[in-house]
PDB file of N, CA, C, O and CB in Angstrom:
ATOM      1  N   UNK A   1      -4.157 -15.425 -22.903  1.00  0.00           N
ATOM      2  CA  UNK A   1      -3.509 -15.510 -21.584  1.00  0.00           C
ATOM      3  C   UNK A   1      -3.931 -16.802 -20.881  1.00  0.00           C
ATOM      4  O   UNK A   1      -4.979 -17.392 -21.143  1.00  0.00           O
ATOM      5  CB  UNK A   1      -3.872 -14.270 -20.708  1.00  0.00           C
ATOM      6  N   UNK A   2      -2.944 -17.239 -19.872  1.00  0.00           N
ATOM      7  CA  UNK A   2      -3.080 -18.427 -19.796  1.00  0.00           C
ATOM      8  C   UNK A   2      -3.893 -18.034 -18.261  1.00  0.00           C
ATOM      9  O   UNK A   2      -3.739 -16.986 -17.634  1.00  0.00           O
ATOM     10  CB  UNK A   2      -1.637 -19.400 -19.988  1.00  0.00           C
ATOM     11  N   UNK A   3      -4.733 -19.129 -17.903  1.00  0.00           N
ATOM     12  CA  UNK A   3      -5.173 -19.227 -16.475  1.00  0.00           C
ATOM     13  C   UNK A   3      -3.961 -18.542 -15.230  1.00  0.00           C
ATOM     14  O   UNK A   3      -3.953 -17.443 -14.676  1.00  0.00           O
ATOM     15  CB  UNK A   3      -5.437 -20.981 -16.231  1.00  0.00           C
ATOM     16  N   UNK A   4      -3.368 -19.280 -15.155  1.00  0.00           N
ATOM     17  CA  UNK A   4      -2.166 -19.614 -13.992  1.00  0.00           C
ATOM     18  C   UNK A   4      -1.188 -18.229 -14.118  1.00  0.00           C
ATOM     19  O   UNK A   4      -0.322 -18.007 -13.271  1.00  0.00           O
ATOM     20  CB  UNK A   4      -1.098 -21.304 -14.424  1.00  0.00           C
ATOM     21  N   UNK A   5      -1.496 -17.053 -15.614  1.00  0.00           N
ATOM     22  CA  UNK A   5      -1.024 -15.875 -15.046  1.00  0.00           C
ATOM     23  C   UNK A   5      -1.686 -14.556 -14.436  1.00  0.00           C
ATOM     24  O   UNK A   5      -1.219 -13.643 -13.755  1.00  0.00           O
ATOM     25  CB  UNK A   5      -0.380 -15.532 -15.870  1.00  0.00           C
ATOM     26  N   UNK A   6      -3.114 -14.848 -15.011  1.00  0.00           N
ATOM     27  CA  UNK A   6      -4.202 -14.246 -14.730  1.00  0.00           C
ATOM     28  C   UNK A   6      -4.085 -14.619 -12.646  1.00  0.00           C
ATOM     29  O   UNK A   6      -4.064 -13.811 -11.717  1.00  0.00           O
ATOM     30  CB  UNK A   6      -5.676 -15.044 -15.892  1.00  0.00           C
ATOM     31  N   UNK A   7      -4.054 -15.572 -12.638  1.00  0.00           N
ATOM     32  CA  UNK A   7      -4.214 -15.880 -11.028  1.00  0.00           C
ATOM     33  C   UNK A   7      -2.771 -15.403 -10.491  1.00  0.00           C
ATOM     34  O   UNK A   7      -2.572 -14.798  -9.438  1.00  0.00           O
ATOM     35  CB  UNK A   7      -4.542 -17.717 -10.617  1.00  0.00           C
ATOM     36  N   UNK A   8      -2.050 -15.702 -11.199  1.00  0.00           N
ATOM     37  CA  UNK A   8      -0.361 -14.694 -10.511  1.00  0.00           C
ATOM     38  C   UNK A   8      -0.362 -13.222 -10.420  1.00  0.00           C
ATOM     39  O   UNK A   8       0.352 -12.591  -9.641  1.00  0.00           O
ATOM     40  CB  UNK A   8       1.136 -14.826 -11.619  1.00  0.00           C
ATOM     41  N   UNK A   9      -1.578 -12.472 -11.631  1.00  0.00           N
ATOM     42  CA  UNK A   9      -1.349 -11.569 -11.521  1.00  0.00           C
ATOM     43  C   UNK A   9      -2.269 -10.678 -10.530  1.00  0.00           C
ATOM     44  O   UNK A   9      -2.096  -9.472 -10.355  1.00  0.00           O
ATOM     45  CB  UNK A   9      -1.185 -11.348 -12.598  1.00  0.00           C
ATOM     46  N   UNK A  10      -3.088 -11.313 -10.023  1.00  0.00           N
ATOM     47  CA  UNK A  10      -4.446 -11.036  -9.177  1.00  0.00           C
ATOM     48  C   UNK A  10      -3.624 -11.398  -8.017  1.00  0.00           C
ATOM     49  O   UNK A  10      -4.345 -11.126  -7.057  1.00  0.00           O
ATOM     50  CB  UNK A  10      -6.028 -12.007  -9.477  1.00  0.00           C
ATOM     51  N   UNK A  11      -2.904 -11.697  -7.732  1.00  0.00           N
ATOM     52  CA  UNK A  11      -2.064 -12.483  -6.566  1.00  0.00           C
ATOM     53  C   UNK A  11      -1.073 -10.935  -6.251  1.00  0.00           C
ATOM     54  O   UNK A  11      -1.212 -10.081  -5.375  1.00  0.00           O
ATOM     55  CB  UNK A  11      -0.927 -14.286  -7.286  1.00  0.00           C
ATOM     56  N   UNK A  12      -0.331 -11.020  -7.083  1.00  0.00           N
ATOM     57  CA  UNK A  12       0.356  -9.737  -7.026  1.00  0.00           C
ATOM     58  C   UNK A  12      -0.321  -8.431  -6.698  1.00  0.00           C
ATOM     59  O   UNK A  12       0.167  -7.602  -5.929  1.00  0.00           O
ATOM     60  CB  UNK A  12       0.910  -9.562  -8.201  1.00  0.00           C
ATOM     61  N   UNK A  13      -1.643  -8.272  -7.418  1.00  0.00           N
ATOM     62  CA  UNK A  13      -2.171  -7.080  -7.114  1.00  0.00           C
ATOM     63  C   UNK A  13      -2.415  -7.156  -5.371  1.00  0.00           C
ATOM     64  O   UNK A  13      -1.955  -6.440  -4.482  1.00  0.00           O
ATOM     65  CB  UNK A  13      -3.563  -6.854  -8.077  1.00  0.00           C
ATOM     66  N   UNK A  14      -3.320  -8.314  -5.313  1.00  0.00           N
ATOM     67  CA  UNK A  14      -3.254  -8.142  -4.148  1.00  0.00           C
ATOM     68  C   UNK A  14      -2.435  -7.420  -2.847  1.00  0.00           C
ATOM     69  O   UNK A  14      -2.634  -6.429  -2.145  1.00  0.00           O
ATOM     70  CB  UNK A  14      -3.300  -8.941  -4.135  1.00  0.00           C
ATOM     71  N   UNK A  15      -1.406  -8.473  -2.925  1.00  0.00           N
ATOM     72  CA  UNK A  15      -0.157  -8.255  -2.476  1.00  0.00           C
ATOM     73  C   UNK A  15       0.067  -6.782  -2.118  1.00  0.00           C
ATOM     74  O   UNK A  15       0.268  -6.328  -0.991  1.00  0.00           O
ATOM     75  CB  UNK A  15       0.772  -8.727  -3.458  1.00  0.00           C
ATOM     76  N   UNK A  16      -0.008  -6.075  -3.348  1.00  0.00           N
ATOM     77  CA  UNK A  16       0.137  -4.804  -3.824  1.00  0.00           C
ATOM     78  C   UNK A  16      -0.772  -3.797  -2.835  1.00  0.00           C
ATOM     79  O   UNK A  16      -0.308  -2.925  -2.100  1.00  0.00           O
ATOM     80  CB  UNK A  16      -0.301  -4.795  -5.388  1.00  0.00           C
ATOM     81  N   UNK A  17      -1.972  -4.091  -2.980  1.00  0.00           N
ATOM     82  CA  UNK A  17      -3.297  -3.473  -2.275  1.00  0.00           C
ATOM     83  C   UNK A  17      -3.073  -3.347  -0.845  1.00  0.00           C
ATOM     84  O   UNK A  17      -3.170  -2.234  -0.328  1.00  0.00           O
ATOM     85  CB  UNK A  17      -4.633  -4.387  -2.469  1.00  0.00           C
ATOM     86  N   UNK A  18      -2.705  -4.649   0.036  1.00  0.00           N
ATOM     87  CA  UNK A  18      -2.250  -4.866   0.820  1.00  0.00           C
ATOM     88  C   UNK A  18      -1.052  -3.954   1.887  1.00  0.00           C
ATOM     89  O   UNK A  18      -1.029  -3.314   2.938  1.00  0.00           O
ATOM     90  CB  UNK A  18      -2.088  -5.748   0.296  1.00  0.00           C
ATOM     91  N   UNK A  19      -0.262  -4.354   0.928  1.00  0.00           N
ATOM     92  CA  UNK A  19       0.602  -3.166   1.303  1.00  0.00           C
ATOM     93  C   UNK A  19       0.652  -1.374   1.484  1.00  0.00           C
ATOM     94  O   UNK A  19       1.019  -0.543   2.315  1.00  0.00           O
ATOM     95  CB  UNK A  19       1.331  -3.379   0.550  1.00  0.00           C
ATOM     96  N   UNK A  20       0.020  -1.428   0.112  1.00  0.00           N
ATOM     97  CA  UNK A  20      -0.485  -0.057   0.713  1.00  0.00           C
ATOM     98  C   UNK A  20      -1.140   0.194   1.401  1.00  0.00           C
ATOM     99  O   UNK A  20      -1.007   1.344   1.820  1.00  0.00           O
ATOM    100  CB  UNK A  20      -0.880   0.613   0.233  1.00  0.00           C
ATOM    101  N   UNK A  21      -2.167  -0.559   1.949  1.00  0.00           N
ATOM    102  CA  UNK A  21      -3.043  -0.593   3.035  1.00  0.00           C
ATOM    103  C   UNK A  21      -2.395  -0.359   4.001  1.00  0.00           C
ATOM    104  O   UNK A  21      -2.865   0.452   4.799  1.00  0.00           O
ATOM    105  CB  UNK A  21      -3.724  -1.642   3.236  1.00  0.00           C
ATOM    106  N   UNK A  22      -1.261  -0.897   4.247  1.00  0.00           N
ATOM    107  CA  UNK A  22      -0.195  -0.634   5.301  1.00  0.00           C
ATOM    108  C   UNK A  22       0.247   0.614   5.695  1.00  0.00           C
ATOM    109  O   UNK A  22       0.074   1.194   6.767  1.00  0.00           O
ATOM    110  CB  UNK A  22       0.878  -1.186   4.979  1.00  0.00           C
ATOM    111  N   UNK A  23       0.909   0.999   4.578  1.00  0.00           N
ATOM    112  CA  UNK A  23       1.908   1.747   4.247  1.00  0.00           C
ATOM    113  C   UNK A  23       0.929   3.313   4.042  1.00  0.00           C
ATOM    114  O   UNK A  23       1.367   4.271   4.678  1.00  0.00           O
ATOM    115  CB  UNK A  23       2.792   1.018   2.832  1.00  0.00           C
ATOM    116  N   UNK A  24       0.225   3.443   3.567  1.00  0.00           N
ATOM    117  CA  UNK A  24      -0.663   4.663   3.503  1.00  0.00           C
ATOM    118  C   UNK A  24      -0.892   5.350   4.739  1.00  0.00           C
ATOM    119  O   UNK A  24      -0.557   6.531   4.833  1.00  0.00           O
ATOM    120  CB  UNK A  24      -1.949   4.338   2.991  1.00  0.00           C
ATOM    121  N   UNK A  25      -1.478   4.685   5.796  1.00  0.00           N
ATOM    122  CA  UNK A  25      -2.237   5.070   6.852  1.00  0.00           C
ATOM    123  C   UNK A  25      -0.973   5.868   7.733  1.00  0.00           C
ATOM    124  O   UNK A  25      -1.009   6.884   8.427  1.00  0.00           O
ATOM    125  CB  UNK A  25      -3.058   3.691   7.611  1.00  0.00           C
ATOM    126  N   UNK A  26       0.331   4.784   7.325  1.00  0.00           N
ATOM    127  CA  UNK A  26       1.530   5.208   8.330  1.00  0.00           C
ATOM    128  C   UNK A  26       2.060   6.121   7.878  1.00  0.00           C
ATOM    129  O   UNK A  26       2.724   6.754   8.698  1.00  0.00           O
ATOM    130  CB  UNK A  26       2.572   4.329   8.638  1.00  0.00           C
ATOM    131  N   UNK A  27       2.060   6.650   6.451  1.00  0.00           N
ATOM    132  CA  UNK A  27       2.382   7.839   6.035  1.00  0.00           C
ATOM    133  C   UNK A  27       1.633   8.828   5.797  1.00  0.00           C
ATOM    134  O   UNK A  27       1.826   9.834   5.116  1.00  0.00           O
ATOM    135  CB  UNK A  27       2.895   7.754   5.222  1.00  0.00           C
ATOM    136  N   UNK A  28       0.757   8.486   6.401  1.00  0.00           N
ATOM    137  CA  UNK A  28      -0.417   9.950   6.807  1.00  0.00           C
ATOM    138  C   UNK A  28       0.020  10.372   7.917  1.00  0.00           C
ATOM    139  O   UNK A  28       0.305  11.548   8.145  1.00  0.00           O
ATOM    140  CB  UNK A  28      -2.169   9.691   7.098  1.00  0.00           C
ATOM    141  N   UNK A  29       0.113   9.419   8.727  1.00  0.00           N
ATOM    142  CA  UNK A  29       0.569   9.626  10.374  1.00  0.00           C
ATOM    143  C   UNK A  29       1.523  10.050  10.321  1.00  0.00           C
ATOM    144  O   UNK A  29       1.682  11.070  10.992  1.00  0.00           O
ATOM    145  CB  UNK A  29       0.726   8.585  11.342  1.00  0.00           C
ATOM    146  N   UNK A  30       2.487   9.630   9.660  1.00  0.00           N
ATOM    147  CA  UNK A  30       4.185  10.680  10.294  1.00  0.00           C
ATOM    148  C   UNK A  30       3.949  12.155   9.077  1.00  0.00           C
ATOM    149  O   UNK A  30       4.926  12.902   9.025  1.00  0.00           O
ATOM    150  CB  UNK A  30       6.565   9.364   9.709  1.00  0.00           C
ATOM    151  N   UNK A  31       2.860  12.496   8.263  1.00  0.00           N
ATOM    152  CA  UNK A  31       2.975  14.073   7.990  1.00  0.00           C
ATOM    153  C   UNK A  31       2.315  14.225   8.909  1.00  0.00           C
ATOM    154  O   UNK A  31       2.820  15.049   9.671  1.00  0.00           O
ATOM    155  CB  UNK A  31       2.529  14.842   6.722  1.00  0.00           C
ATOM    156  N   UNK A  32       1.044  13.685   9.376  1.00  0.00           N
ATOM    157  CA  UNK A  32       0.257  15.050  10.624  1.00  0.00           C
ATOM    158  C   UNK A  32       1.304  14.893  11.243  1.00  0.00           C
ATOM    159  O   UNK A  32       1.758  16.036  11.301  1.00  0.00           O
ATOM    160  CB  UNK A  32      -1.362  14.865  11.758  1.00  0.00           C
ATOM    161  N   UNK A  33       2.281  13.960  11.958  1.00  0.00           N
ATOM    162  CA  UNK A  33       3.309  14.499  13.106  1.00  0.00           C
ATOM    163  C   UNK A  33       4.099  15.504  12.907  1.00  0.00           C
ATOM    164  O   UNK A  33       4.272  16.423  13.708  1.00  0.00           O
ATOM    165  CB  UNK A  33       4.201  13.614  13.512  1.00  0.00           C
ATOM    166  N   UNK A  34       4.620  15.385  11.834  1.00  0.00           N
ATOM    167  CA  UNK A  34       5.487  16.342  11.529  1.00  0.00           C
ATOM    168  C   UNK A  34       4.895  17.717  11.122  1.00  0.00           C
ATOM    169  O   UNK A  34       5.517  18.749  11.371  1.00  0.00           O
ATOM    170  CB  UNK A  34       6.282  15.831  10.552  1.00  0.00           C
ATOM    171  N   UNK A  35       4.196  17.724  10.758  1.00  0.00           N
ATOM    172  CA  UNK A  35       3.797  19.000  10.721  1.00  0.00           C
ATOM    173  C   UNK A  35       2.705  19.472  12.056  1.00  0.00           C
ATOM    174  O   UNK A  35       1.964  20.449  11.950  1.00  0.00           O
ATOM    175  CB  UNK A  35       3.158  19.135   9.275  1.00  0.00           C
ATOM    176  N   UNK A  36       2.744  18.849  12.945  1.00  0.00           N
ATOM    177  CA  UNK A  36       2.250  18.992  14.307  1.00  0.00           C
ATOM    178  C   UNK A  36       3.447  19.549  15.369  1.00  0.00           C
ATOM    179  O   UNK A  36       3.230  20.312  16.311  1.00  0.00           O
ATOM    180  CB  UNK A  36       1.675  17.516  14.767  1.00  0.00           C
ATOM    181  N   UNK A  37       5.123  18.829  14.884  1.00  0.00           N
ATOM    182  CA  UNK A  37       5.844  18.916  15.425  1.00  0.00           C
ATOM    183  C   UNK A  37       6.785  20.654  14.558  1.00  0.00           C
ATOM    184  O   UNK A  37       7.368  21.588  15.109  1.00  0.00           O
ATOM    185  CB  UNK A  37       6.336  17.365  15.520  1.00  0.00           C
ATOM    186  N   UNK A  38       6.557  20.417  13.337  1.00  0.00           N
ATOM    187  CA  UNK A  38       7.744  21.846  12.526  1.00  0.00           C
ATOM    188  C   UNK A  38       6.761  23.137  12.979  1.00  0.00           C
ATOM    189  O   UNK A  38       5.576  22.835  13.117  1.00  0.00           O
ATOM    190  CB  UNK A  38       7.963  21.809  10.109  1.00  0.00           C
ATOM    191  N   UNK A  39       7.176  24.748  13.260  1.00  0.00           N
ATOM    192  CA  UNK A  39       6.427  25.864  13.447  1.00  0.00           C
ATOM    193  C   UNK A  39       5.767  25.825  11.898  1.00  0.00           C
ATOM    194  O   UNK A  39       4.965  26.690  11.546  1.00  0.00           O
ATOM    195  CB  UNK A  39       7.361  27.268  13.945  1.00  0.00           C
TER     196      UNK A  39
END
């Protein structure tokens, strides 16, 4: 493997990590709502 995909692909993960970092926390939050909000 060449250098320059090893670093594209660590790039991507990132990316990746990132996002879910995002994306996790906010979809924790809208189930407690919703199930704060359904009987």
């Amino acid at each position: 493997m060449k250098a320059s995909t090893i670093r594209k692909a660590m790039v991507e993960a990132a990316e990746f990590i990132e996002l879910g970092a995002i994306l996790l926390p906010l979809f924790v939050a809208d189930t407690i709502m919703l199930s704060y909000f359904l009987p």
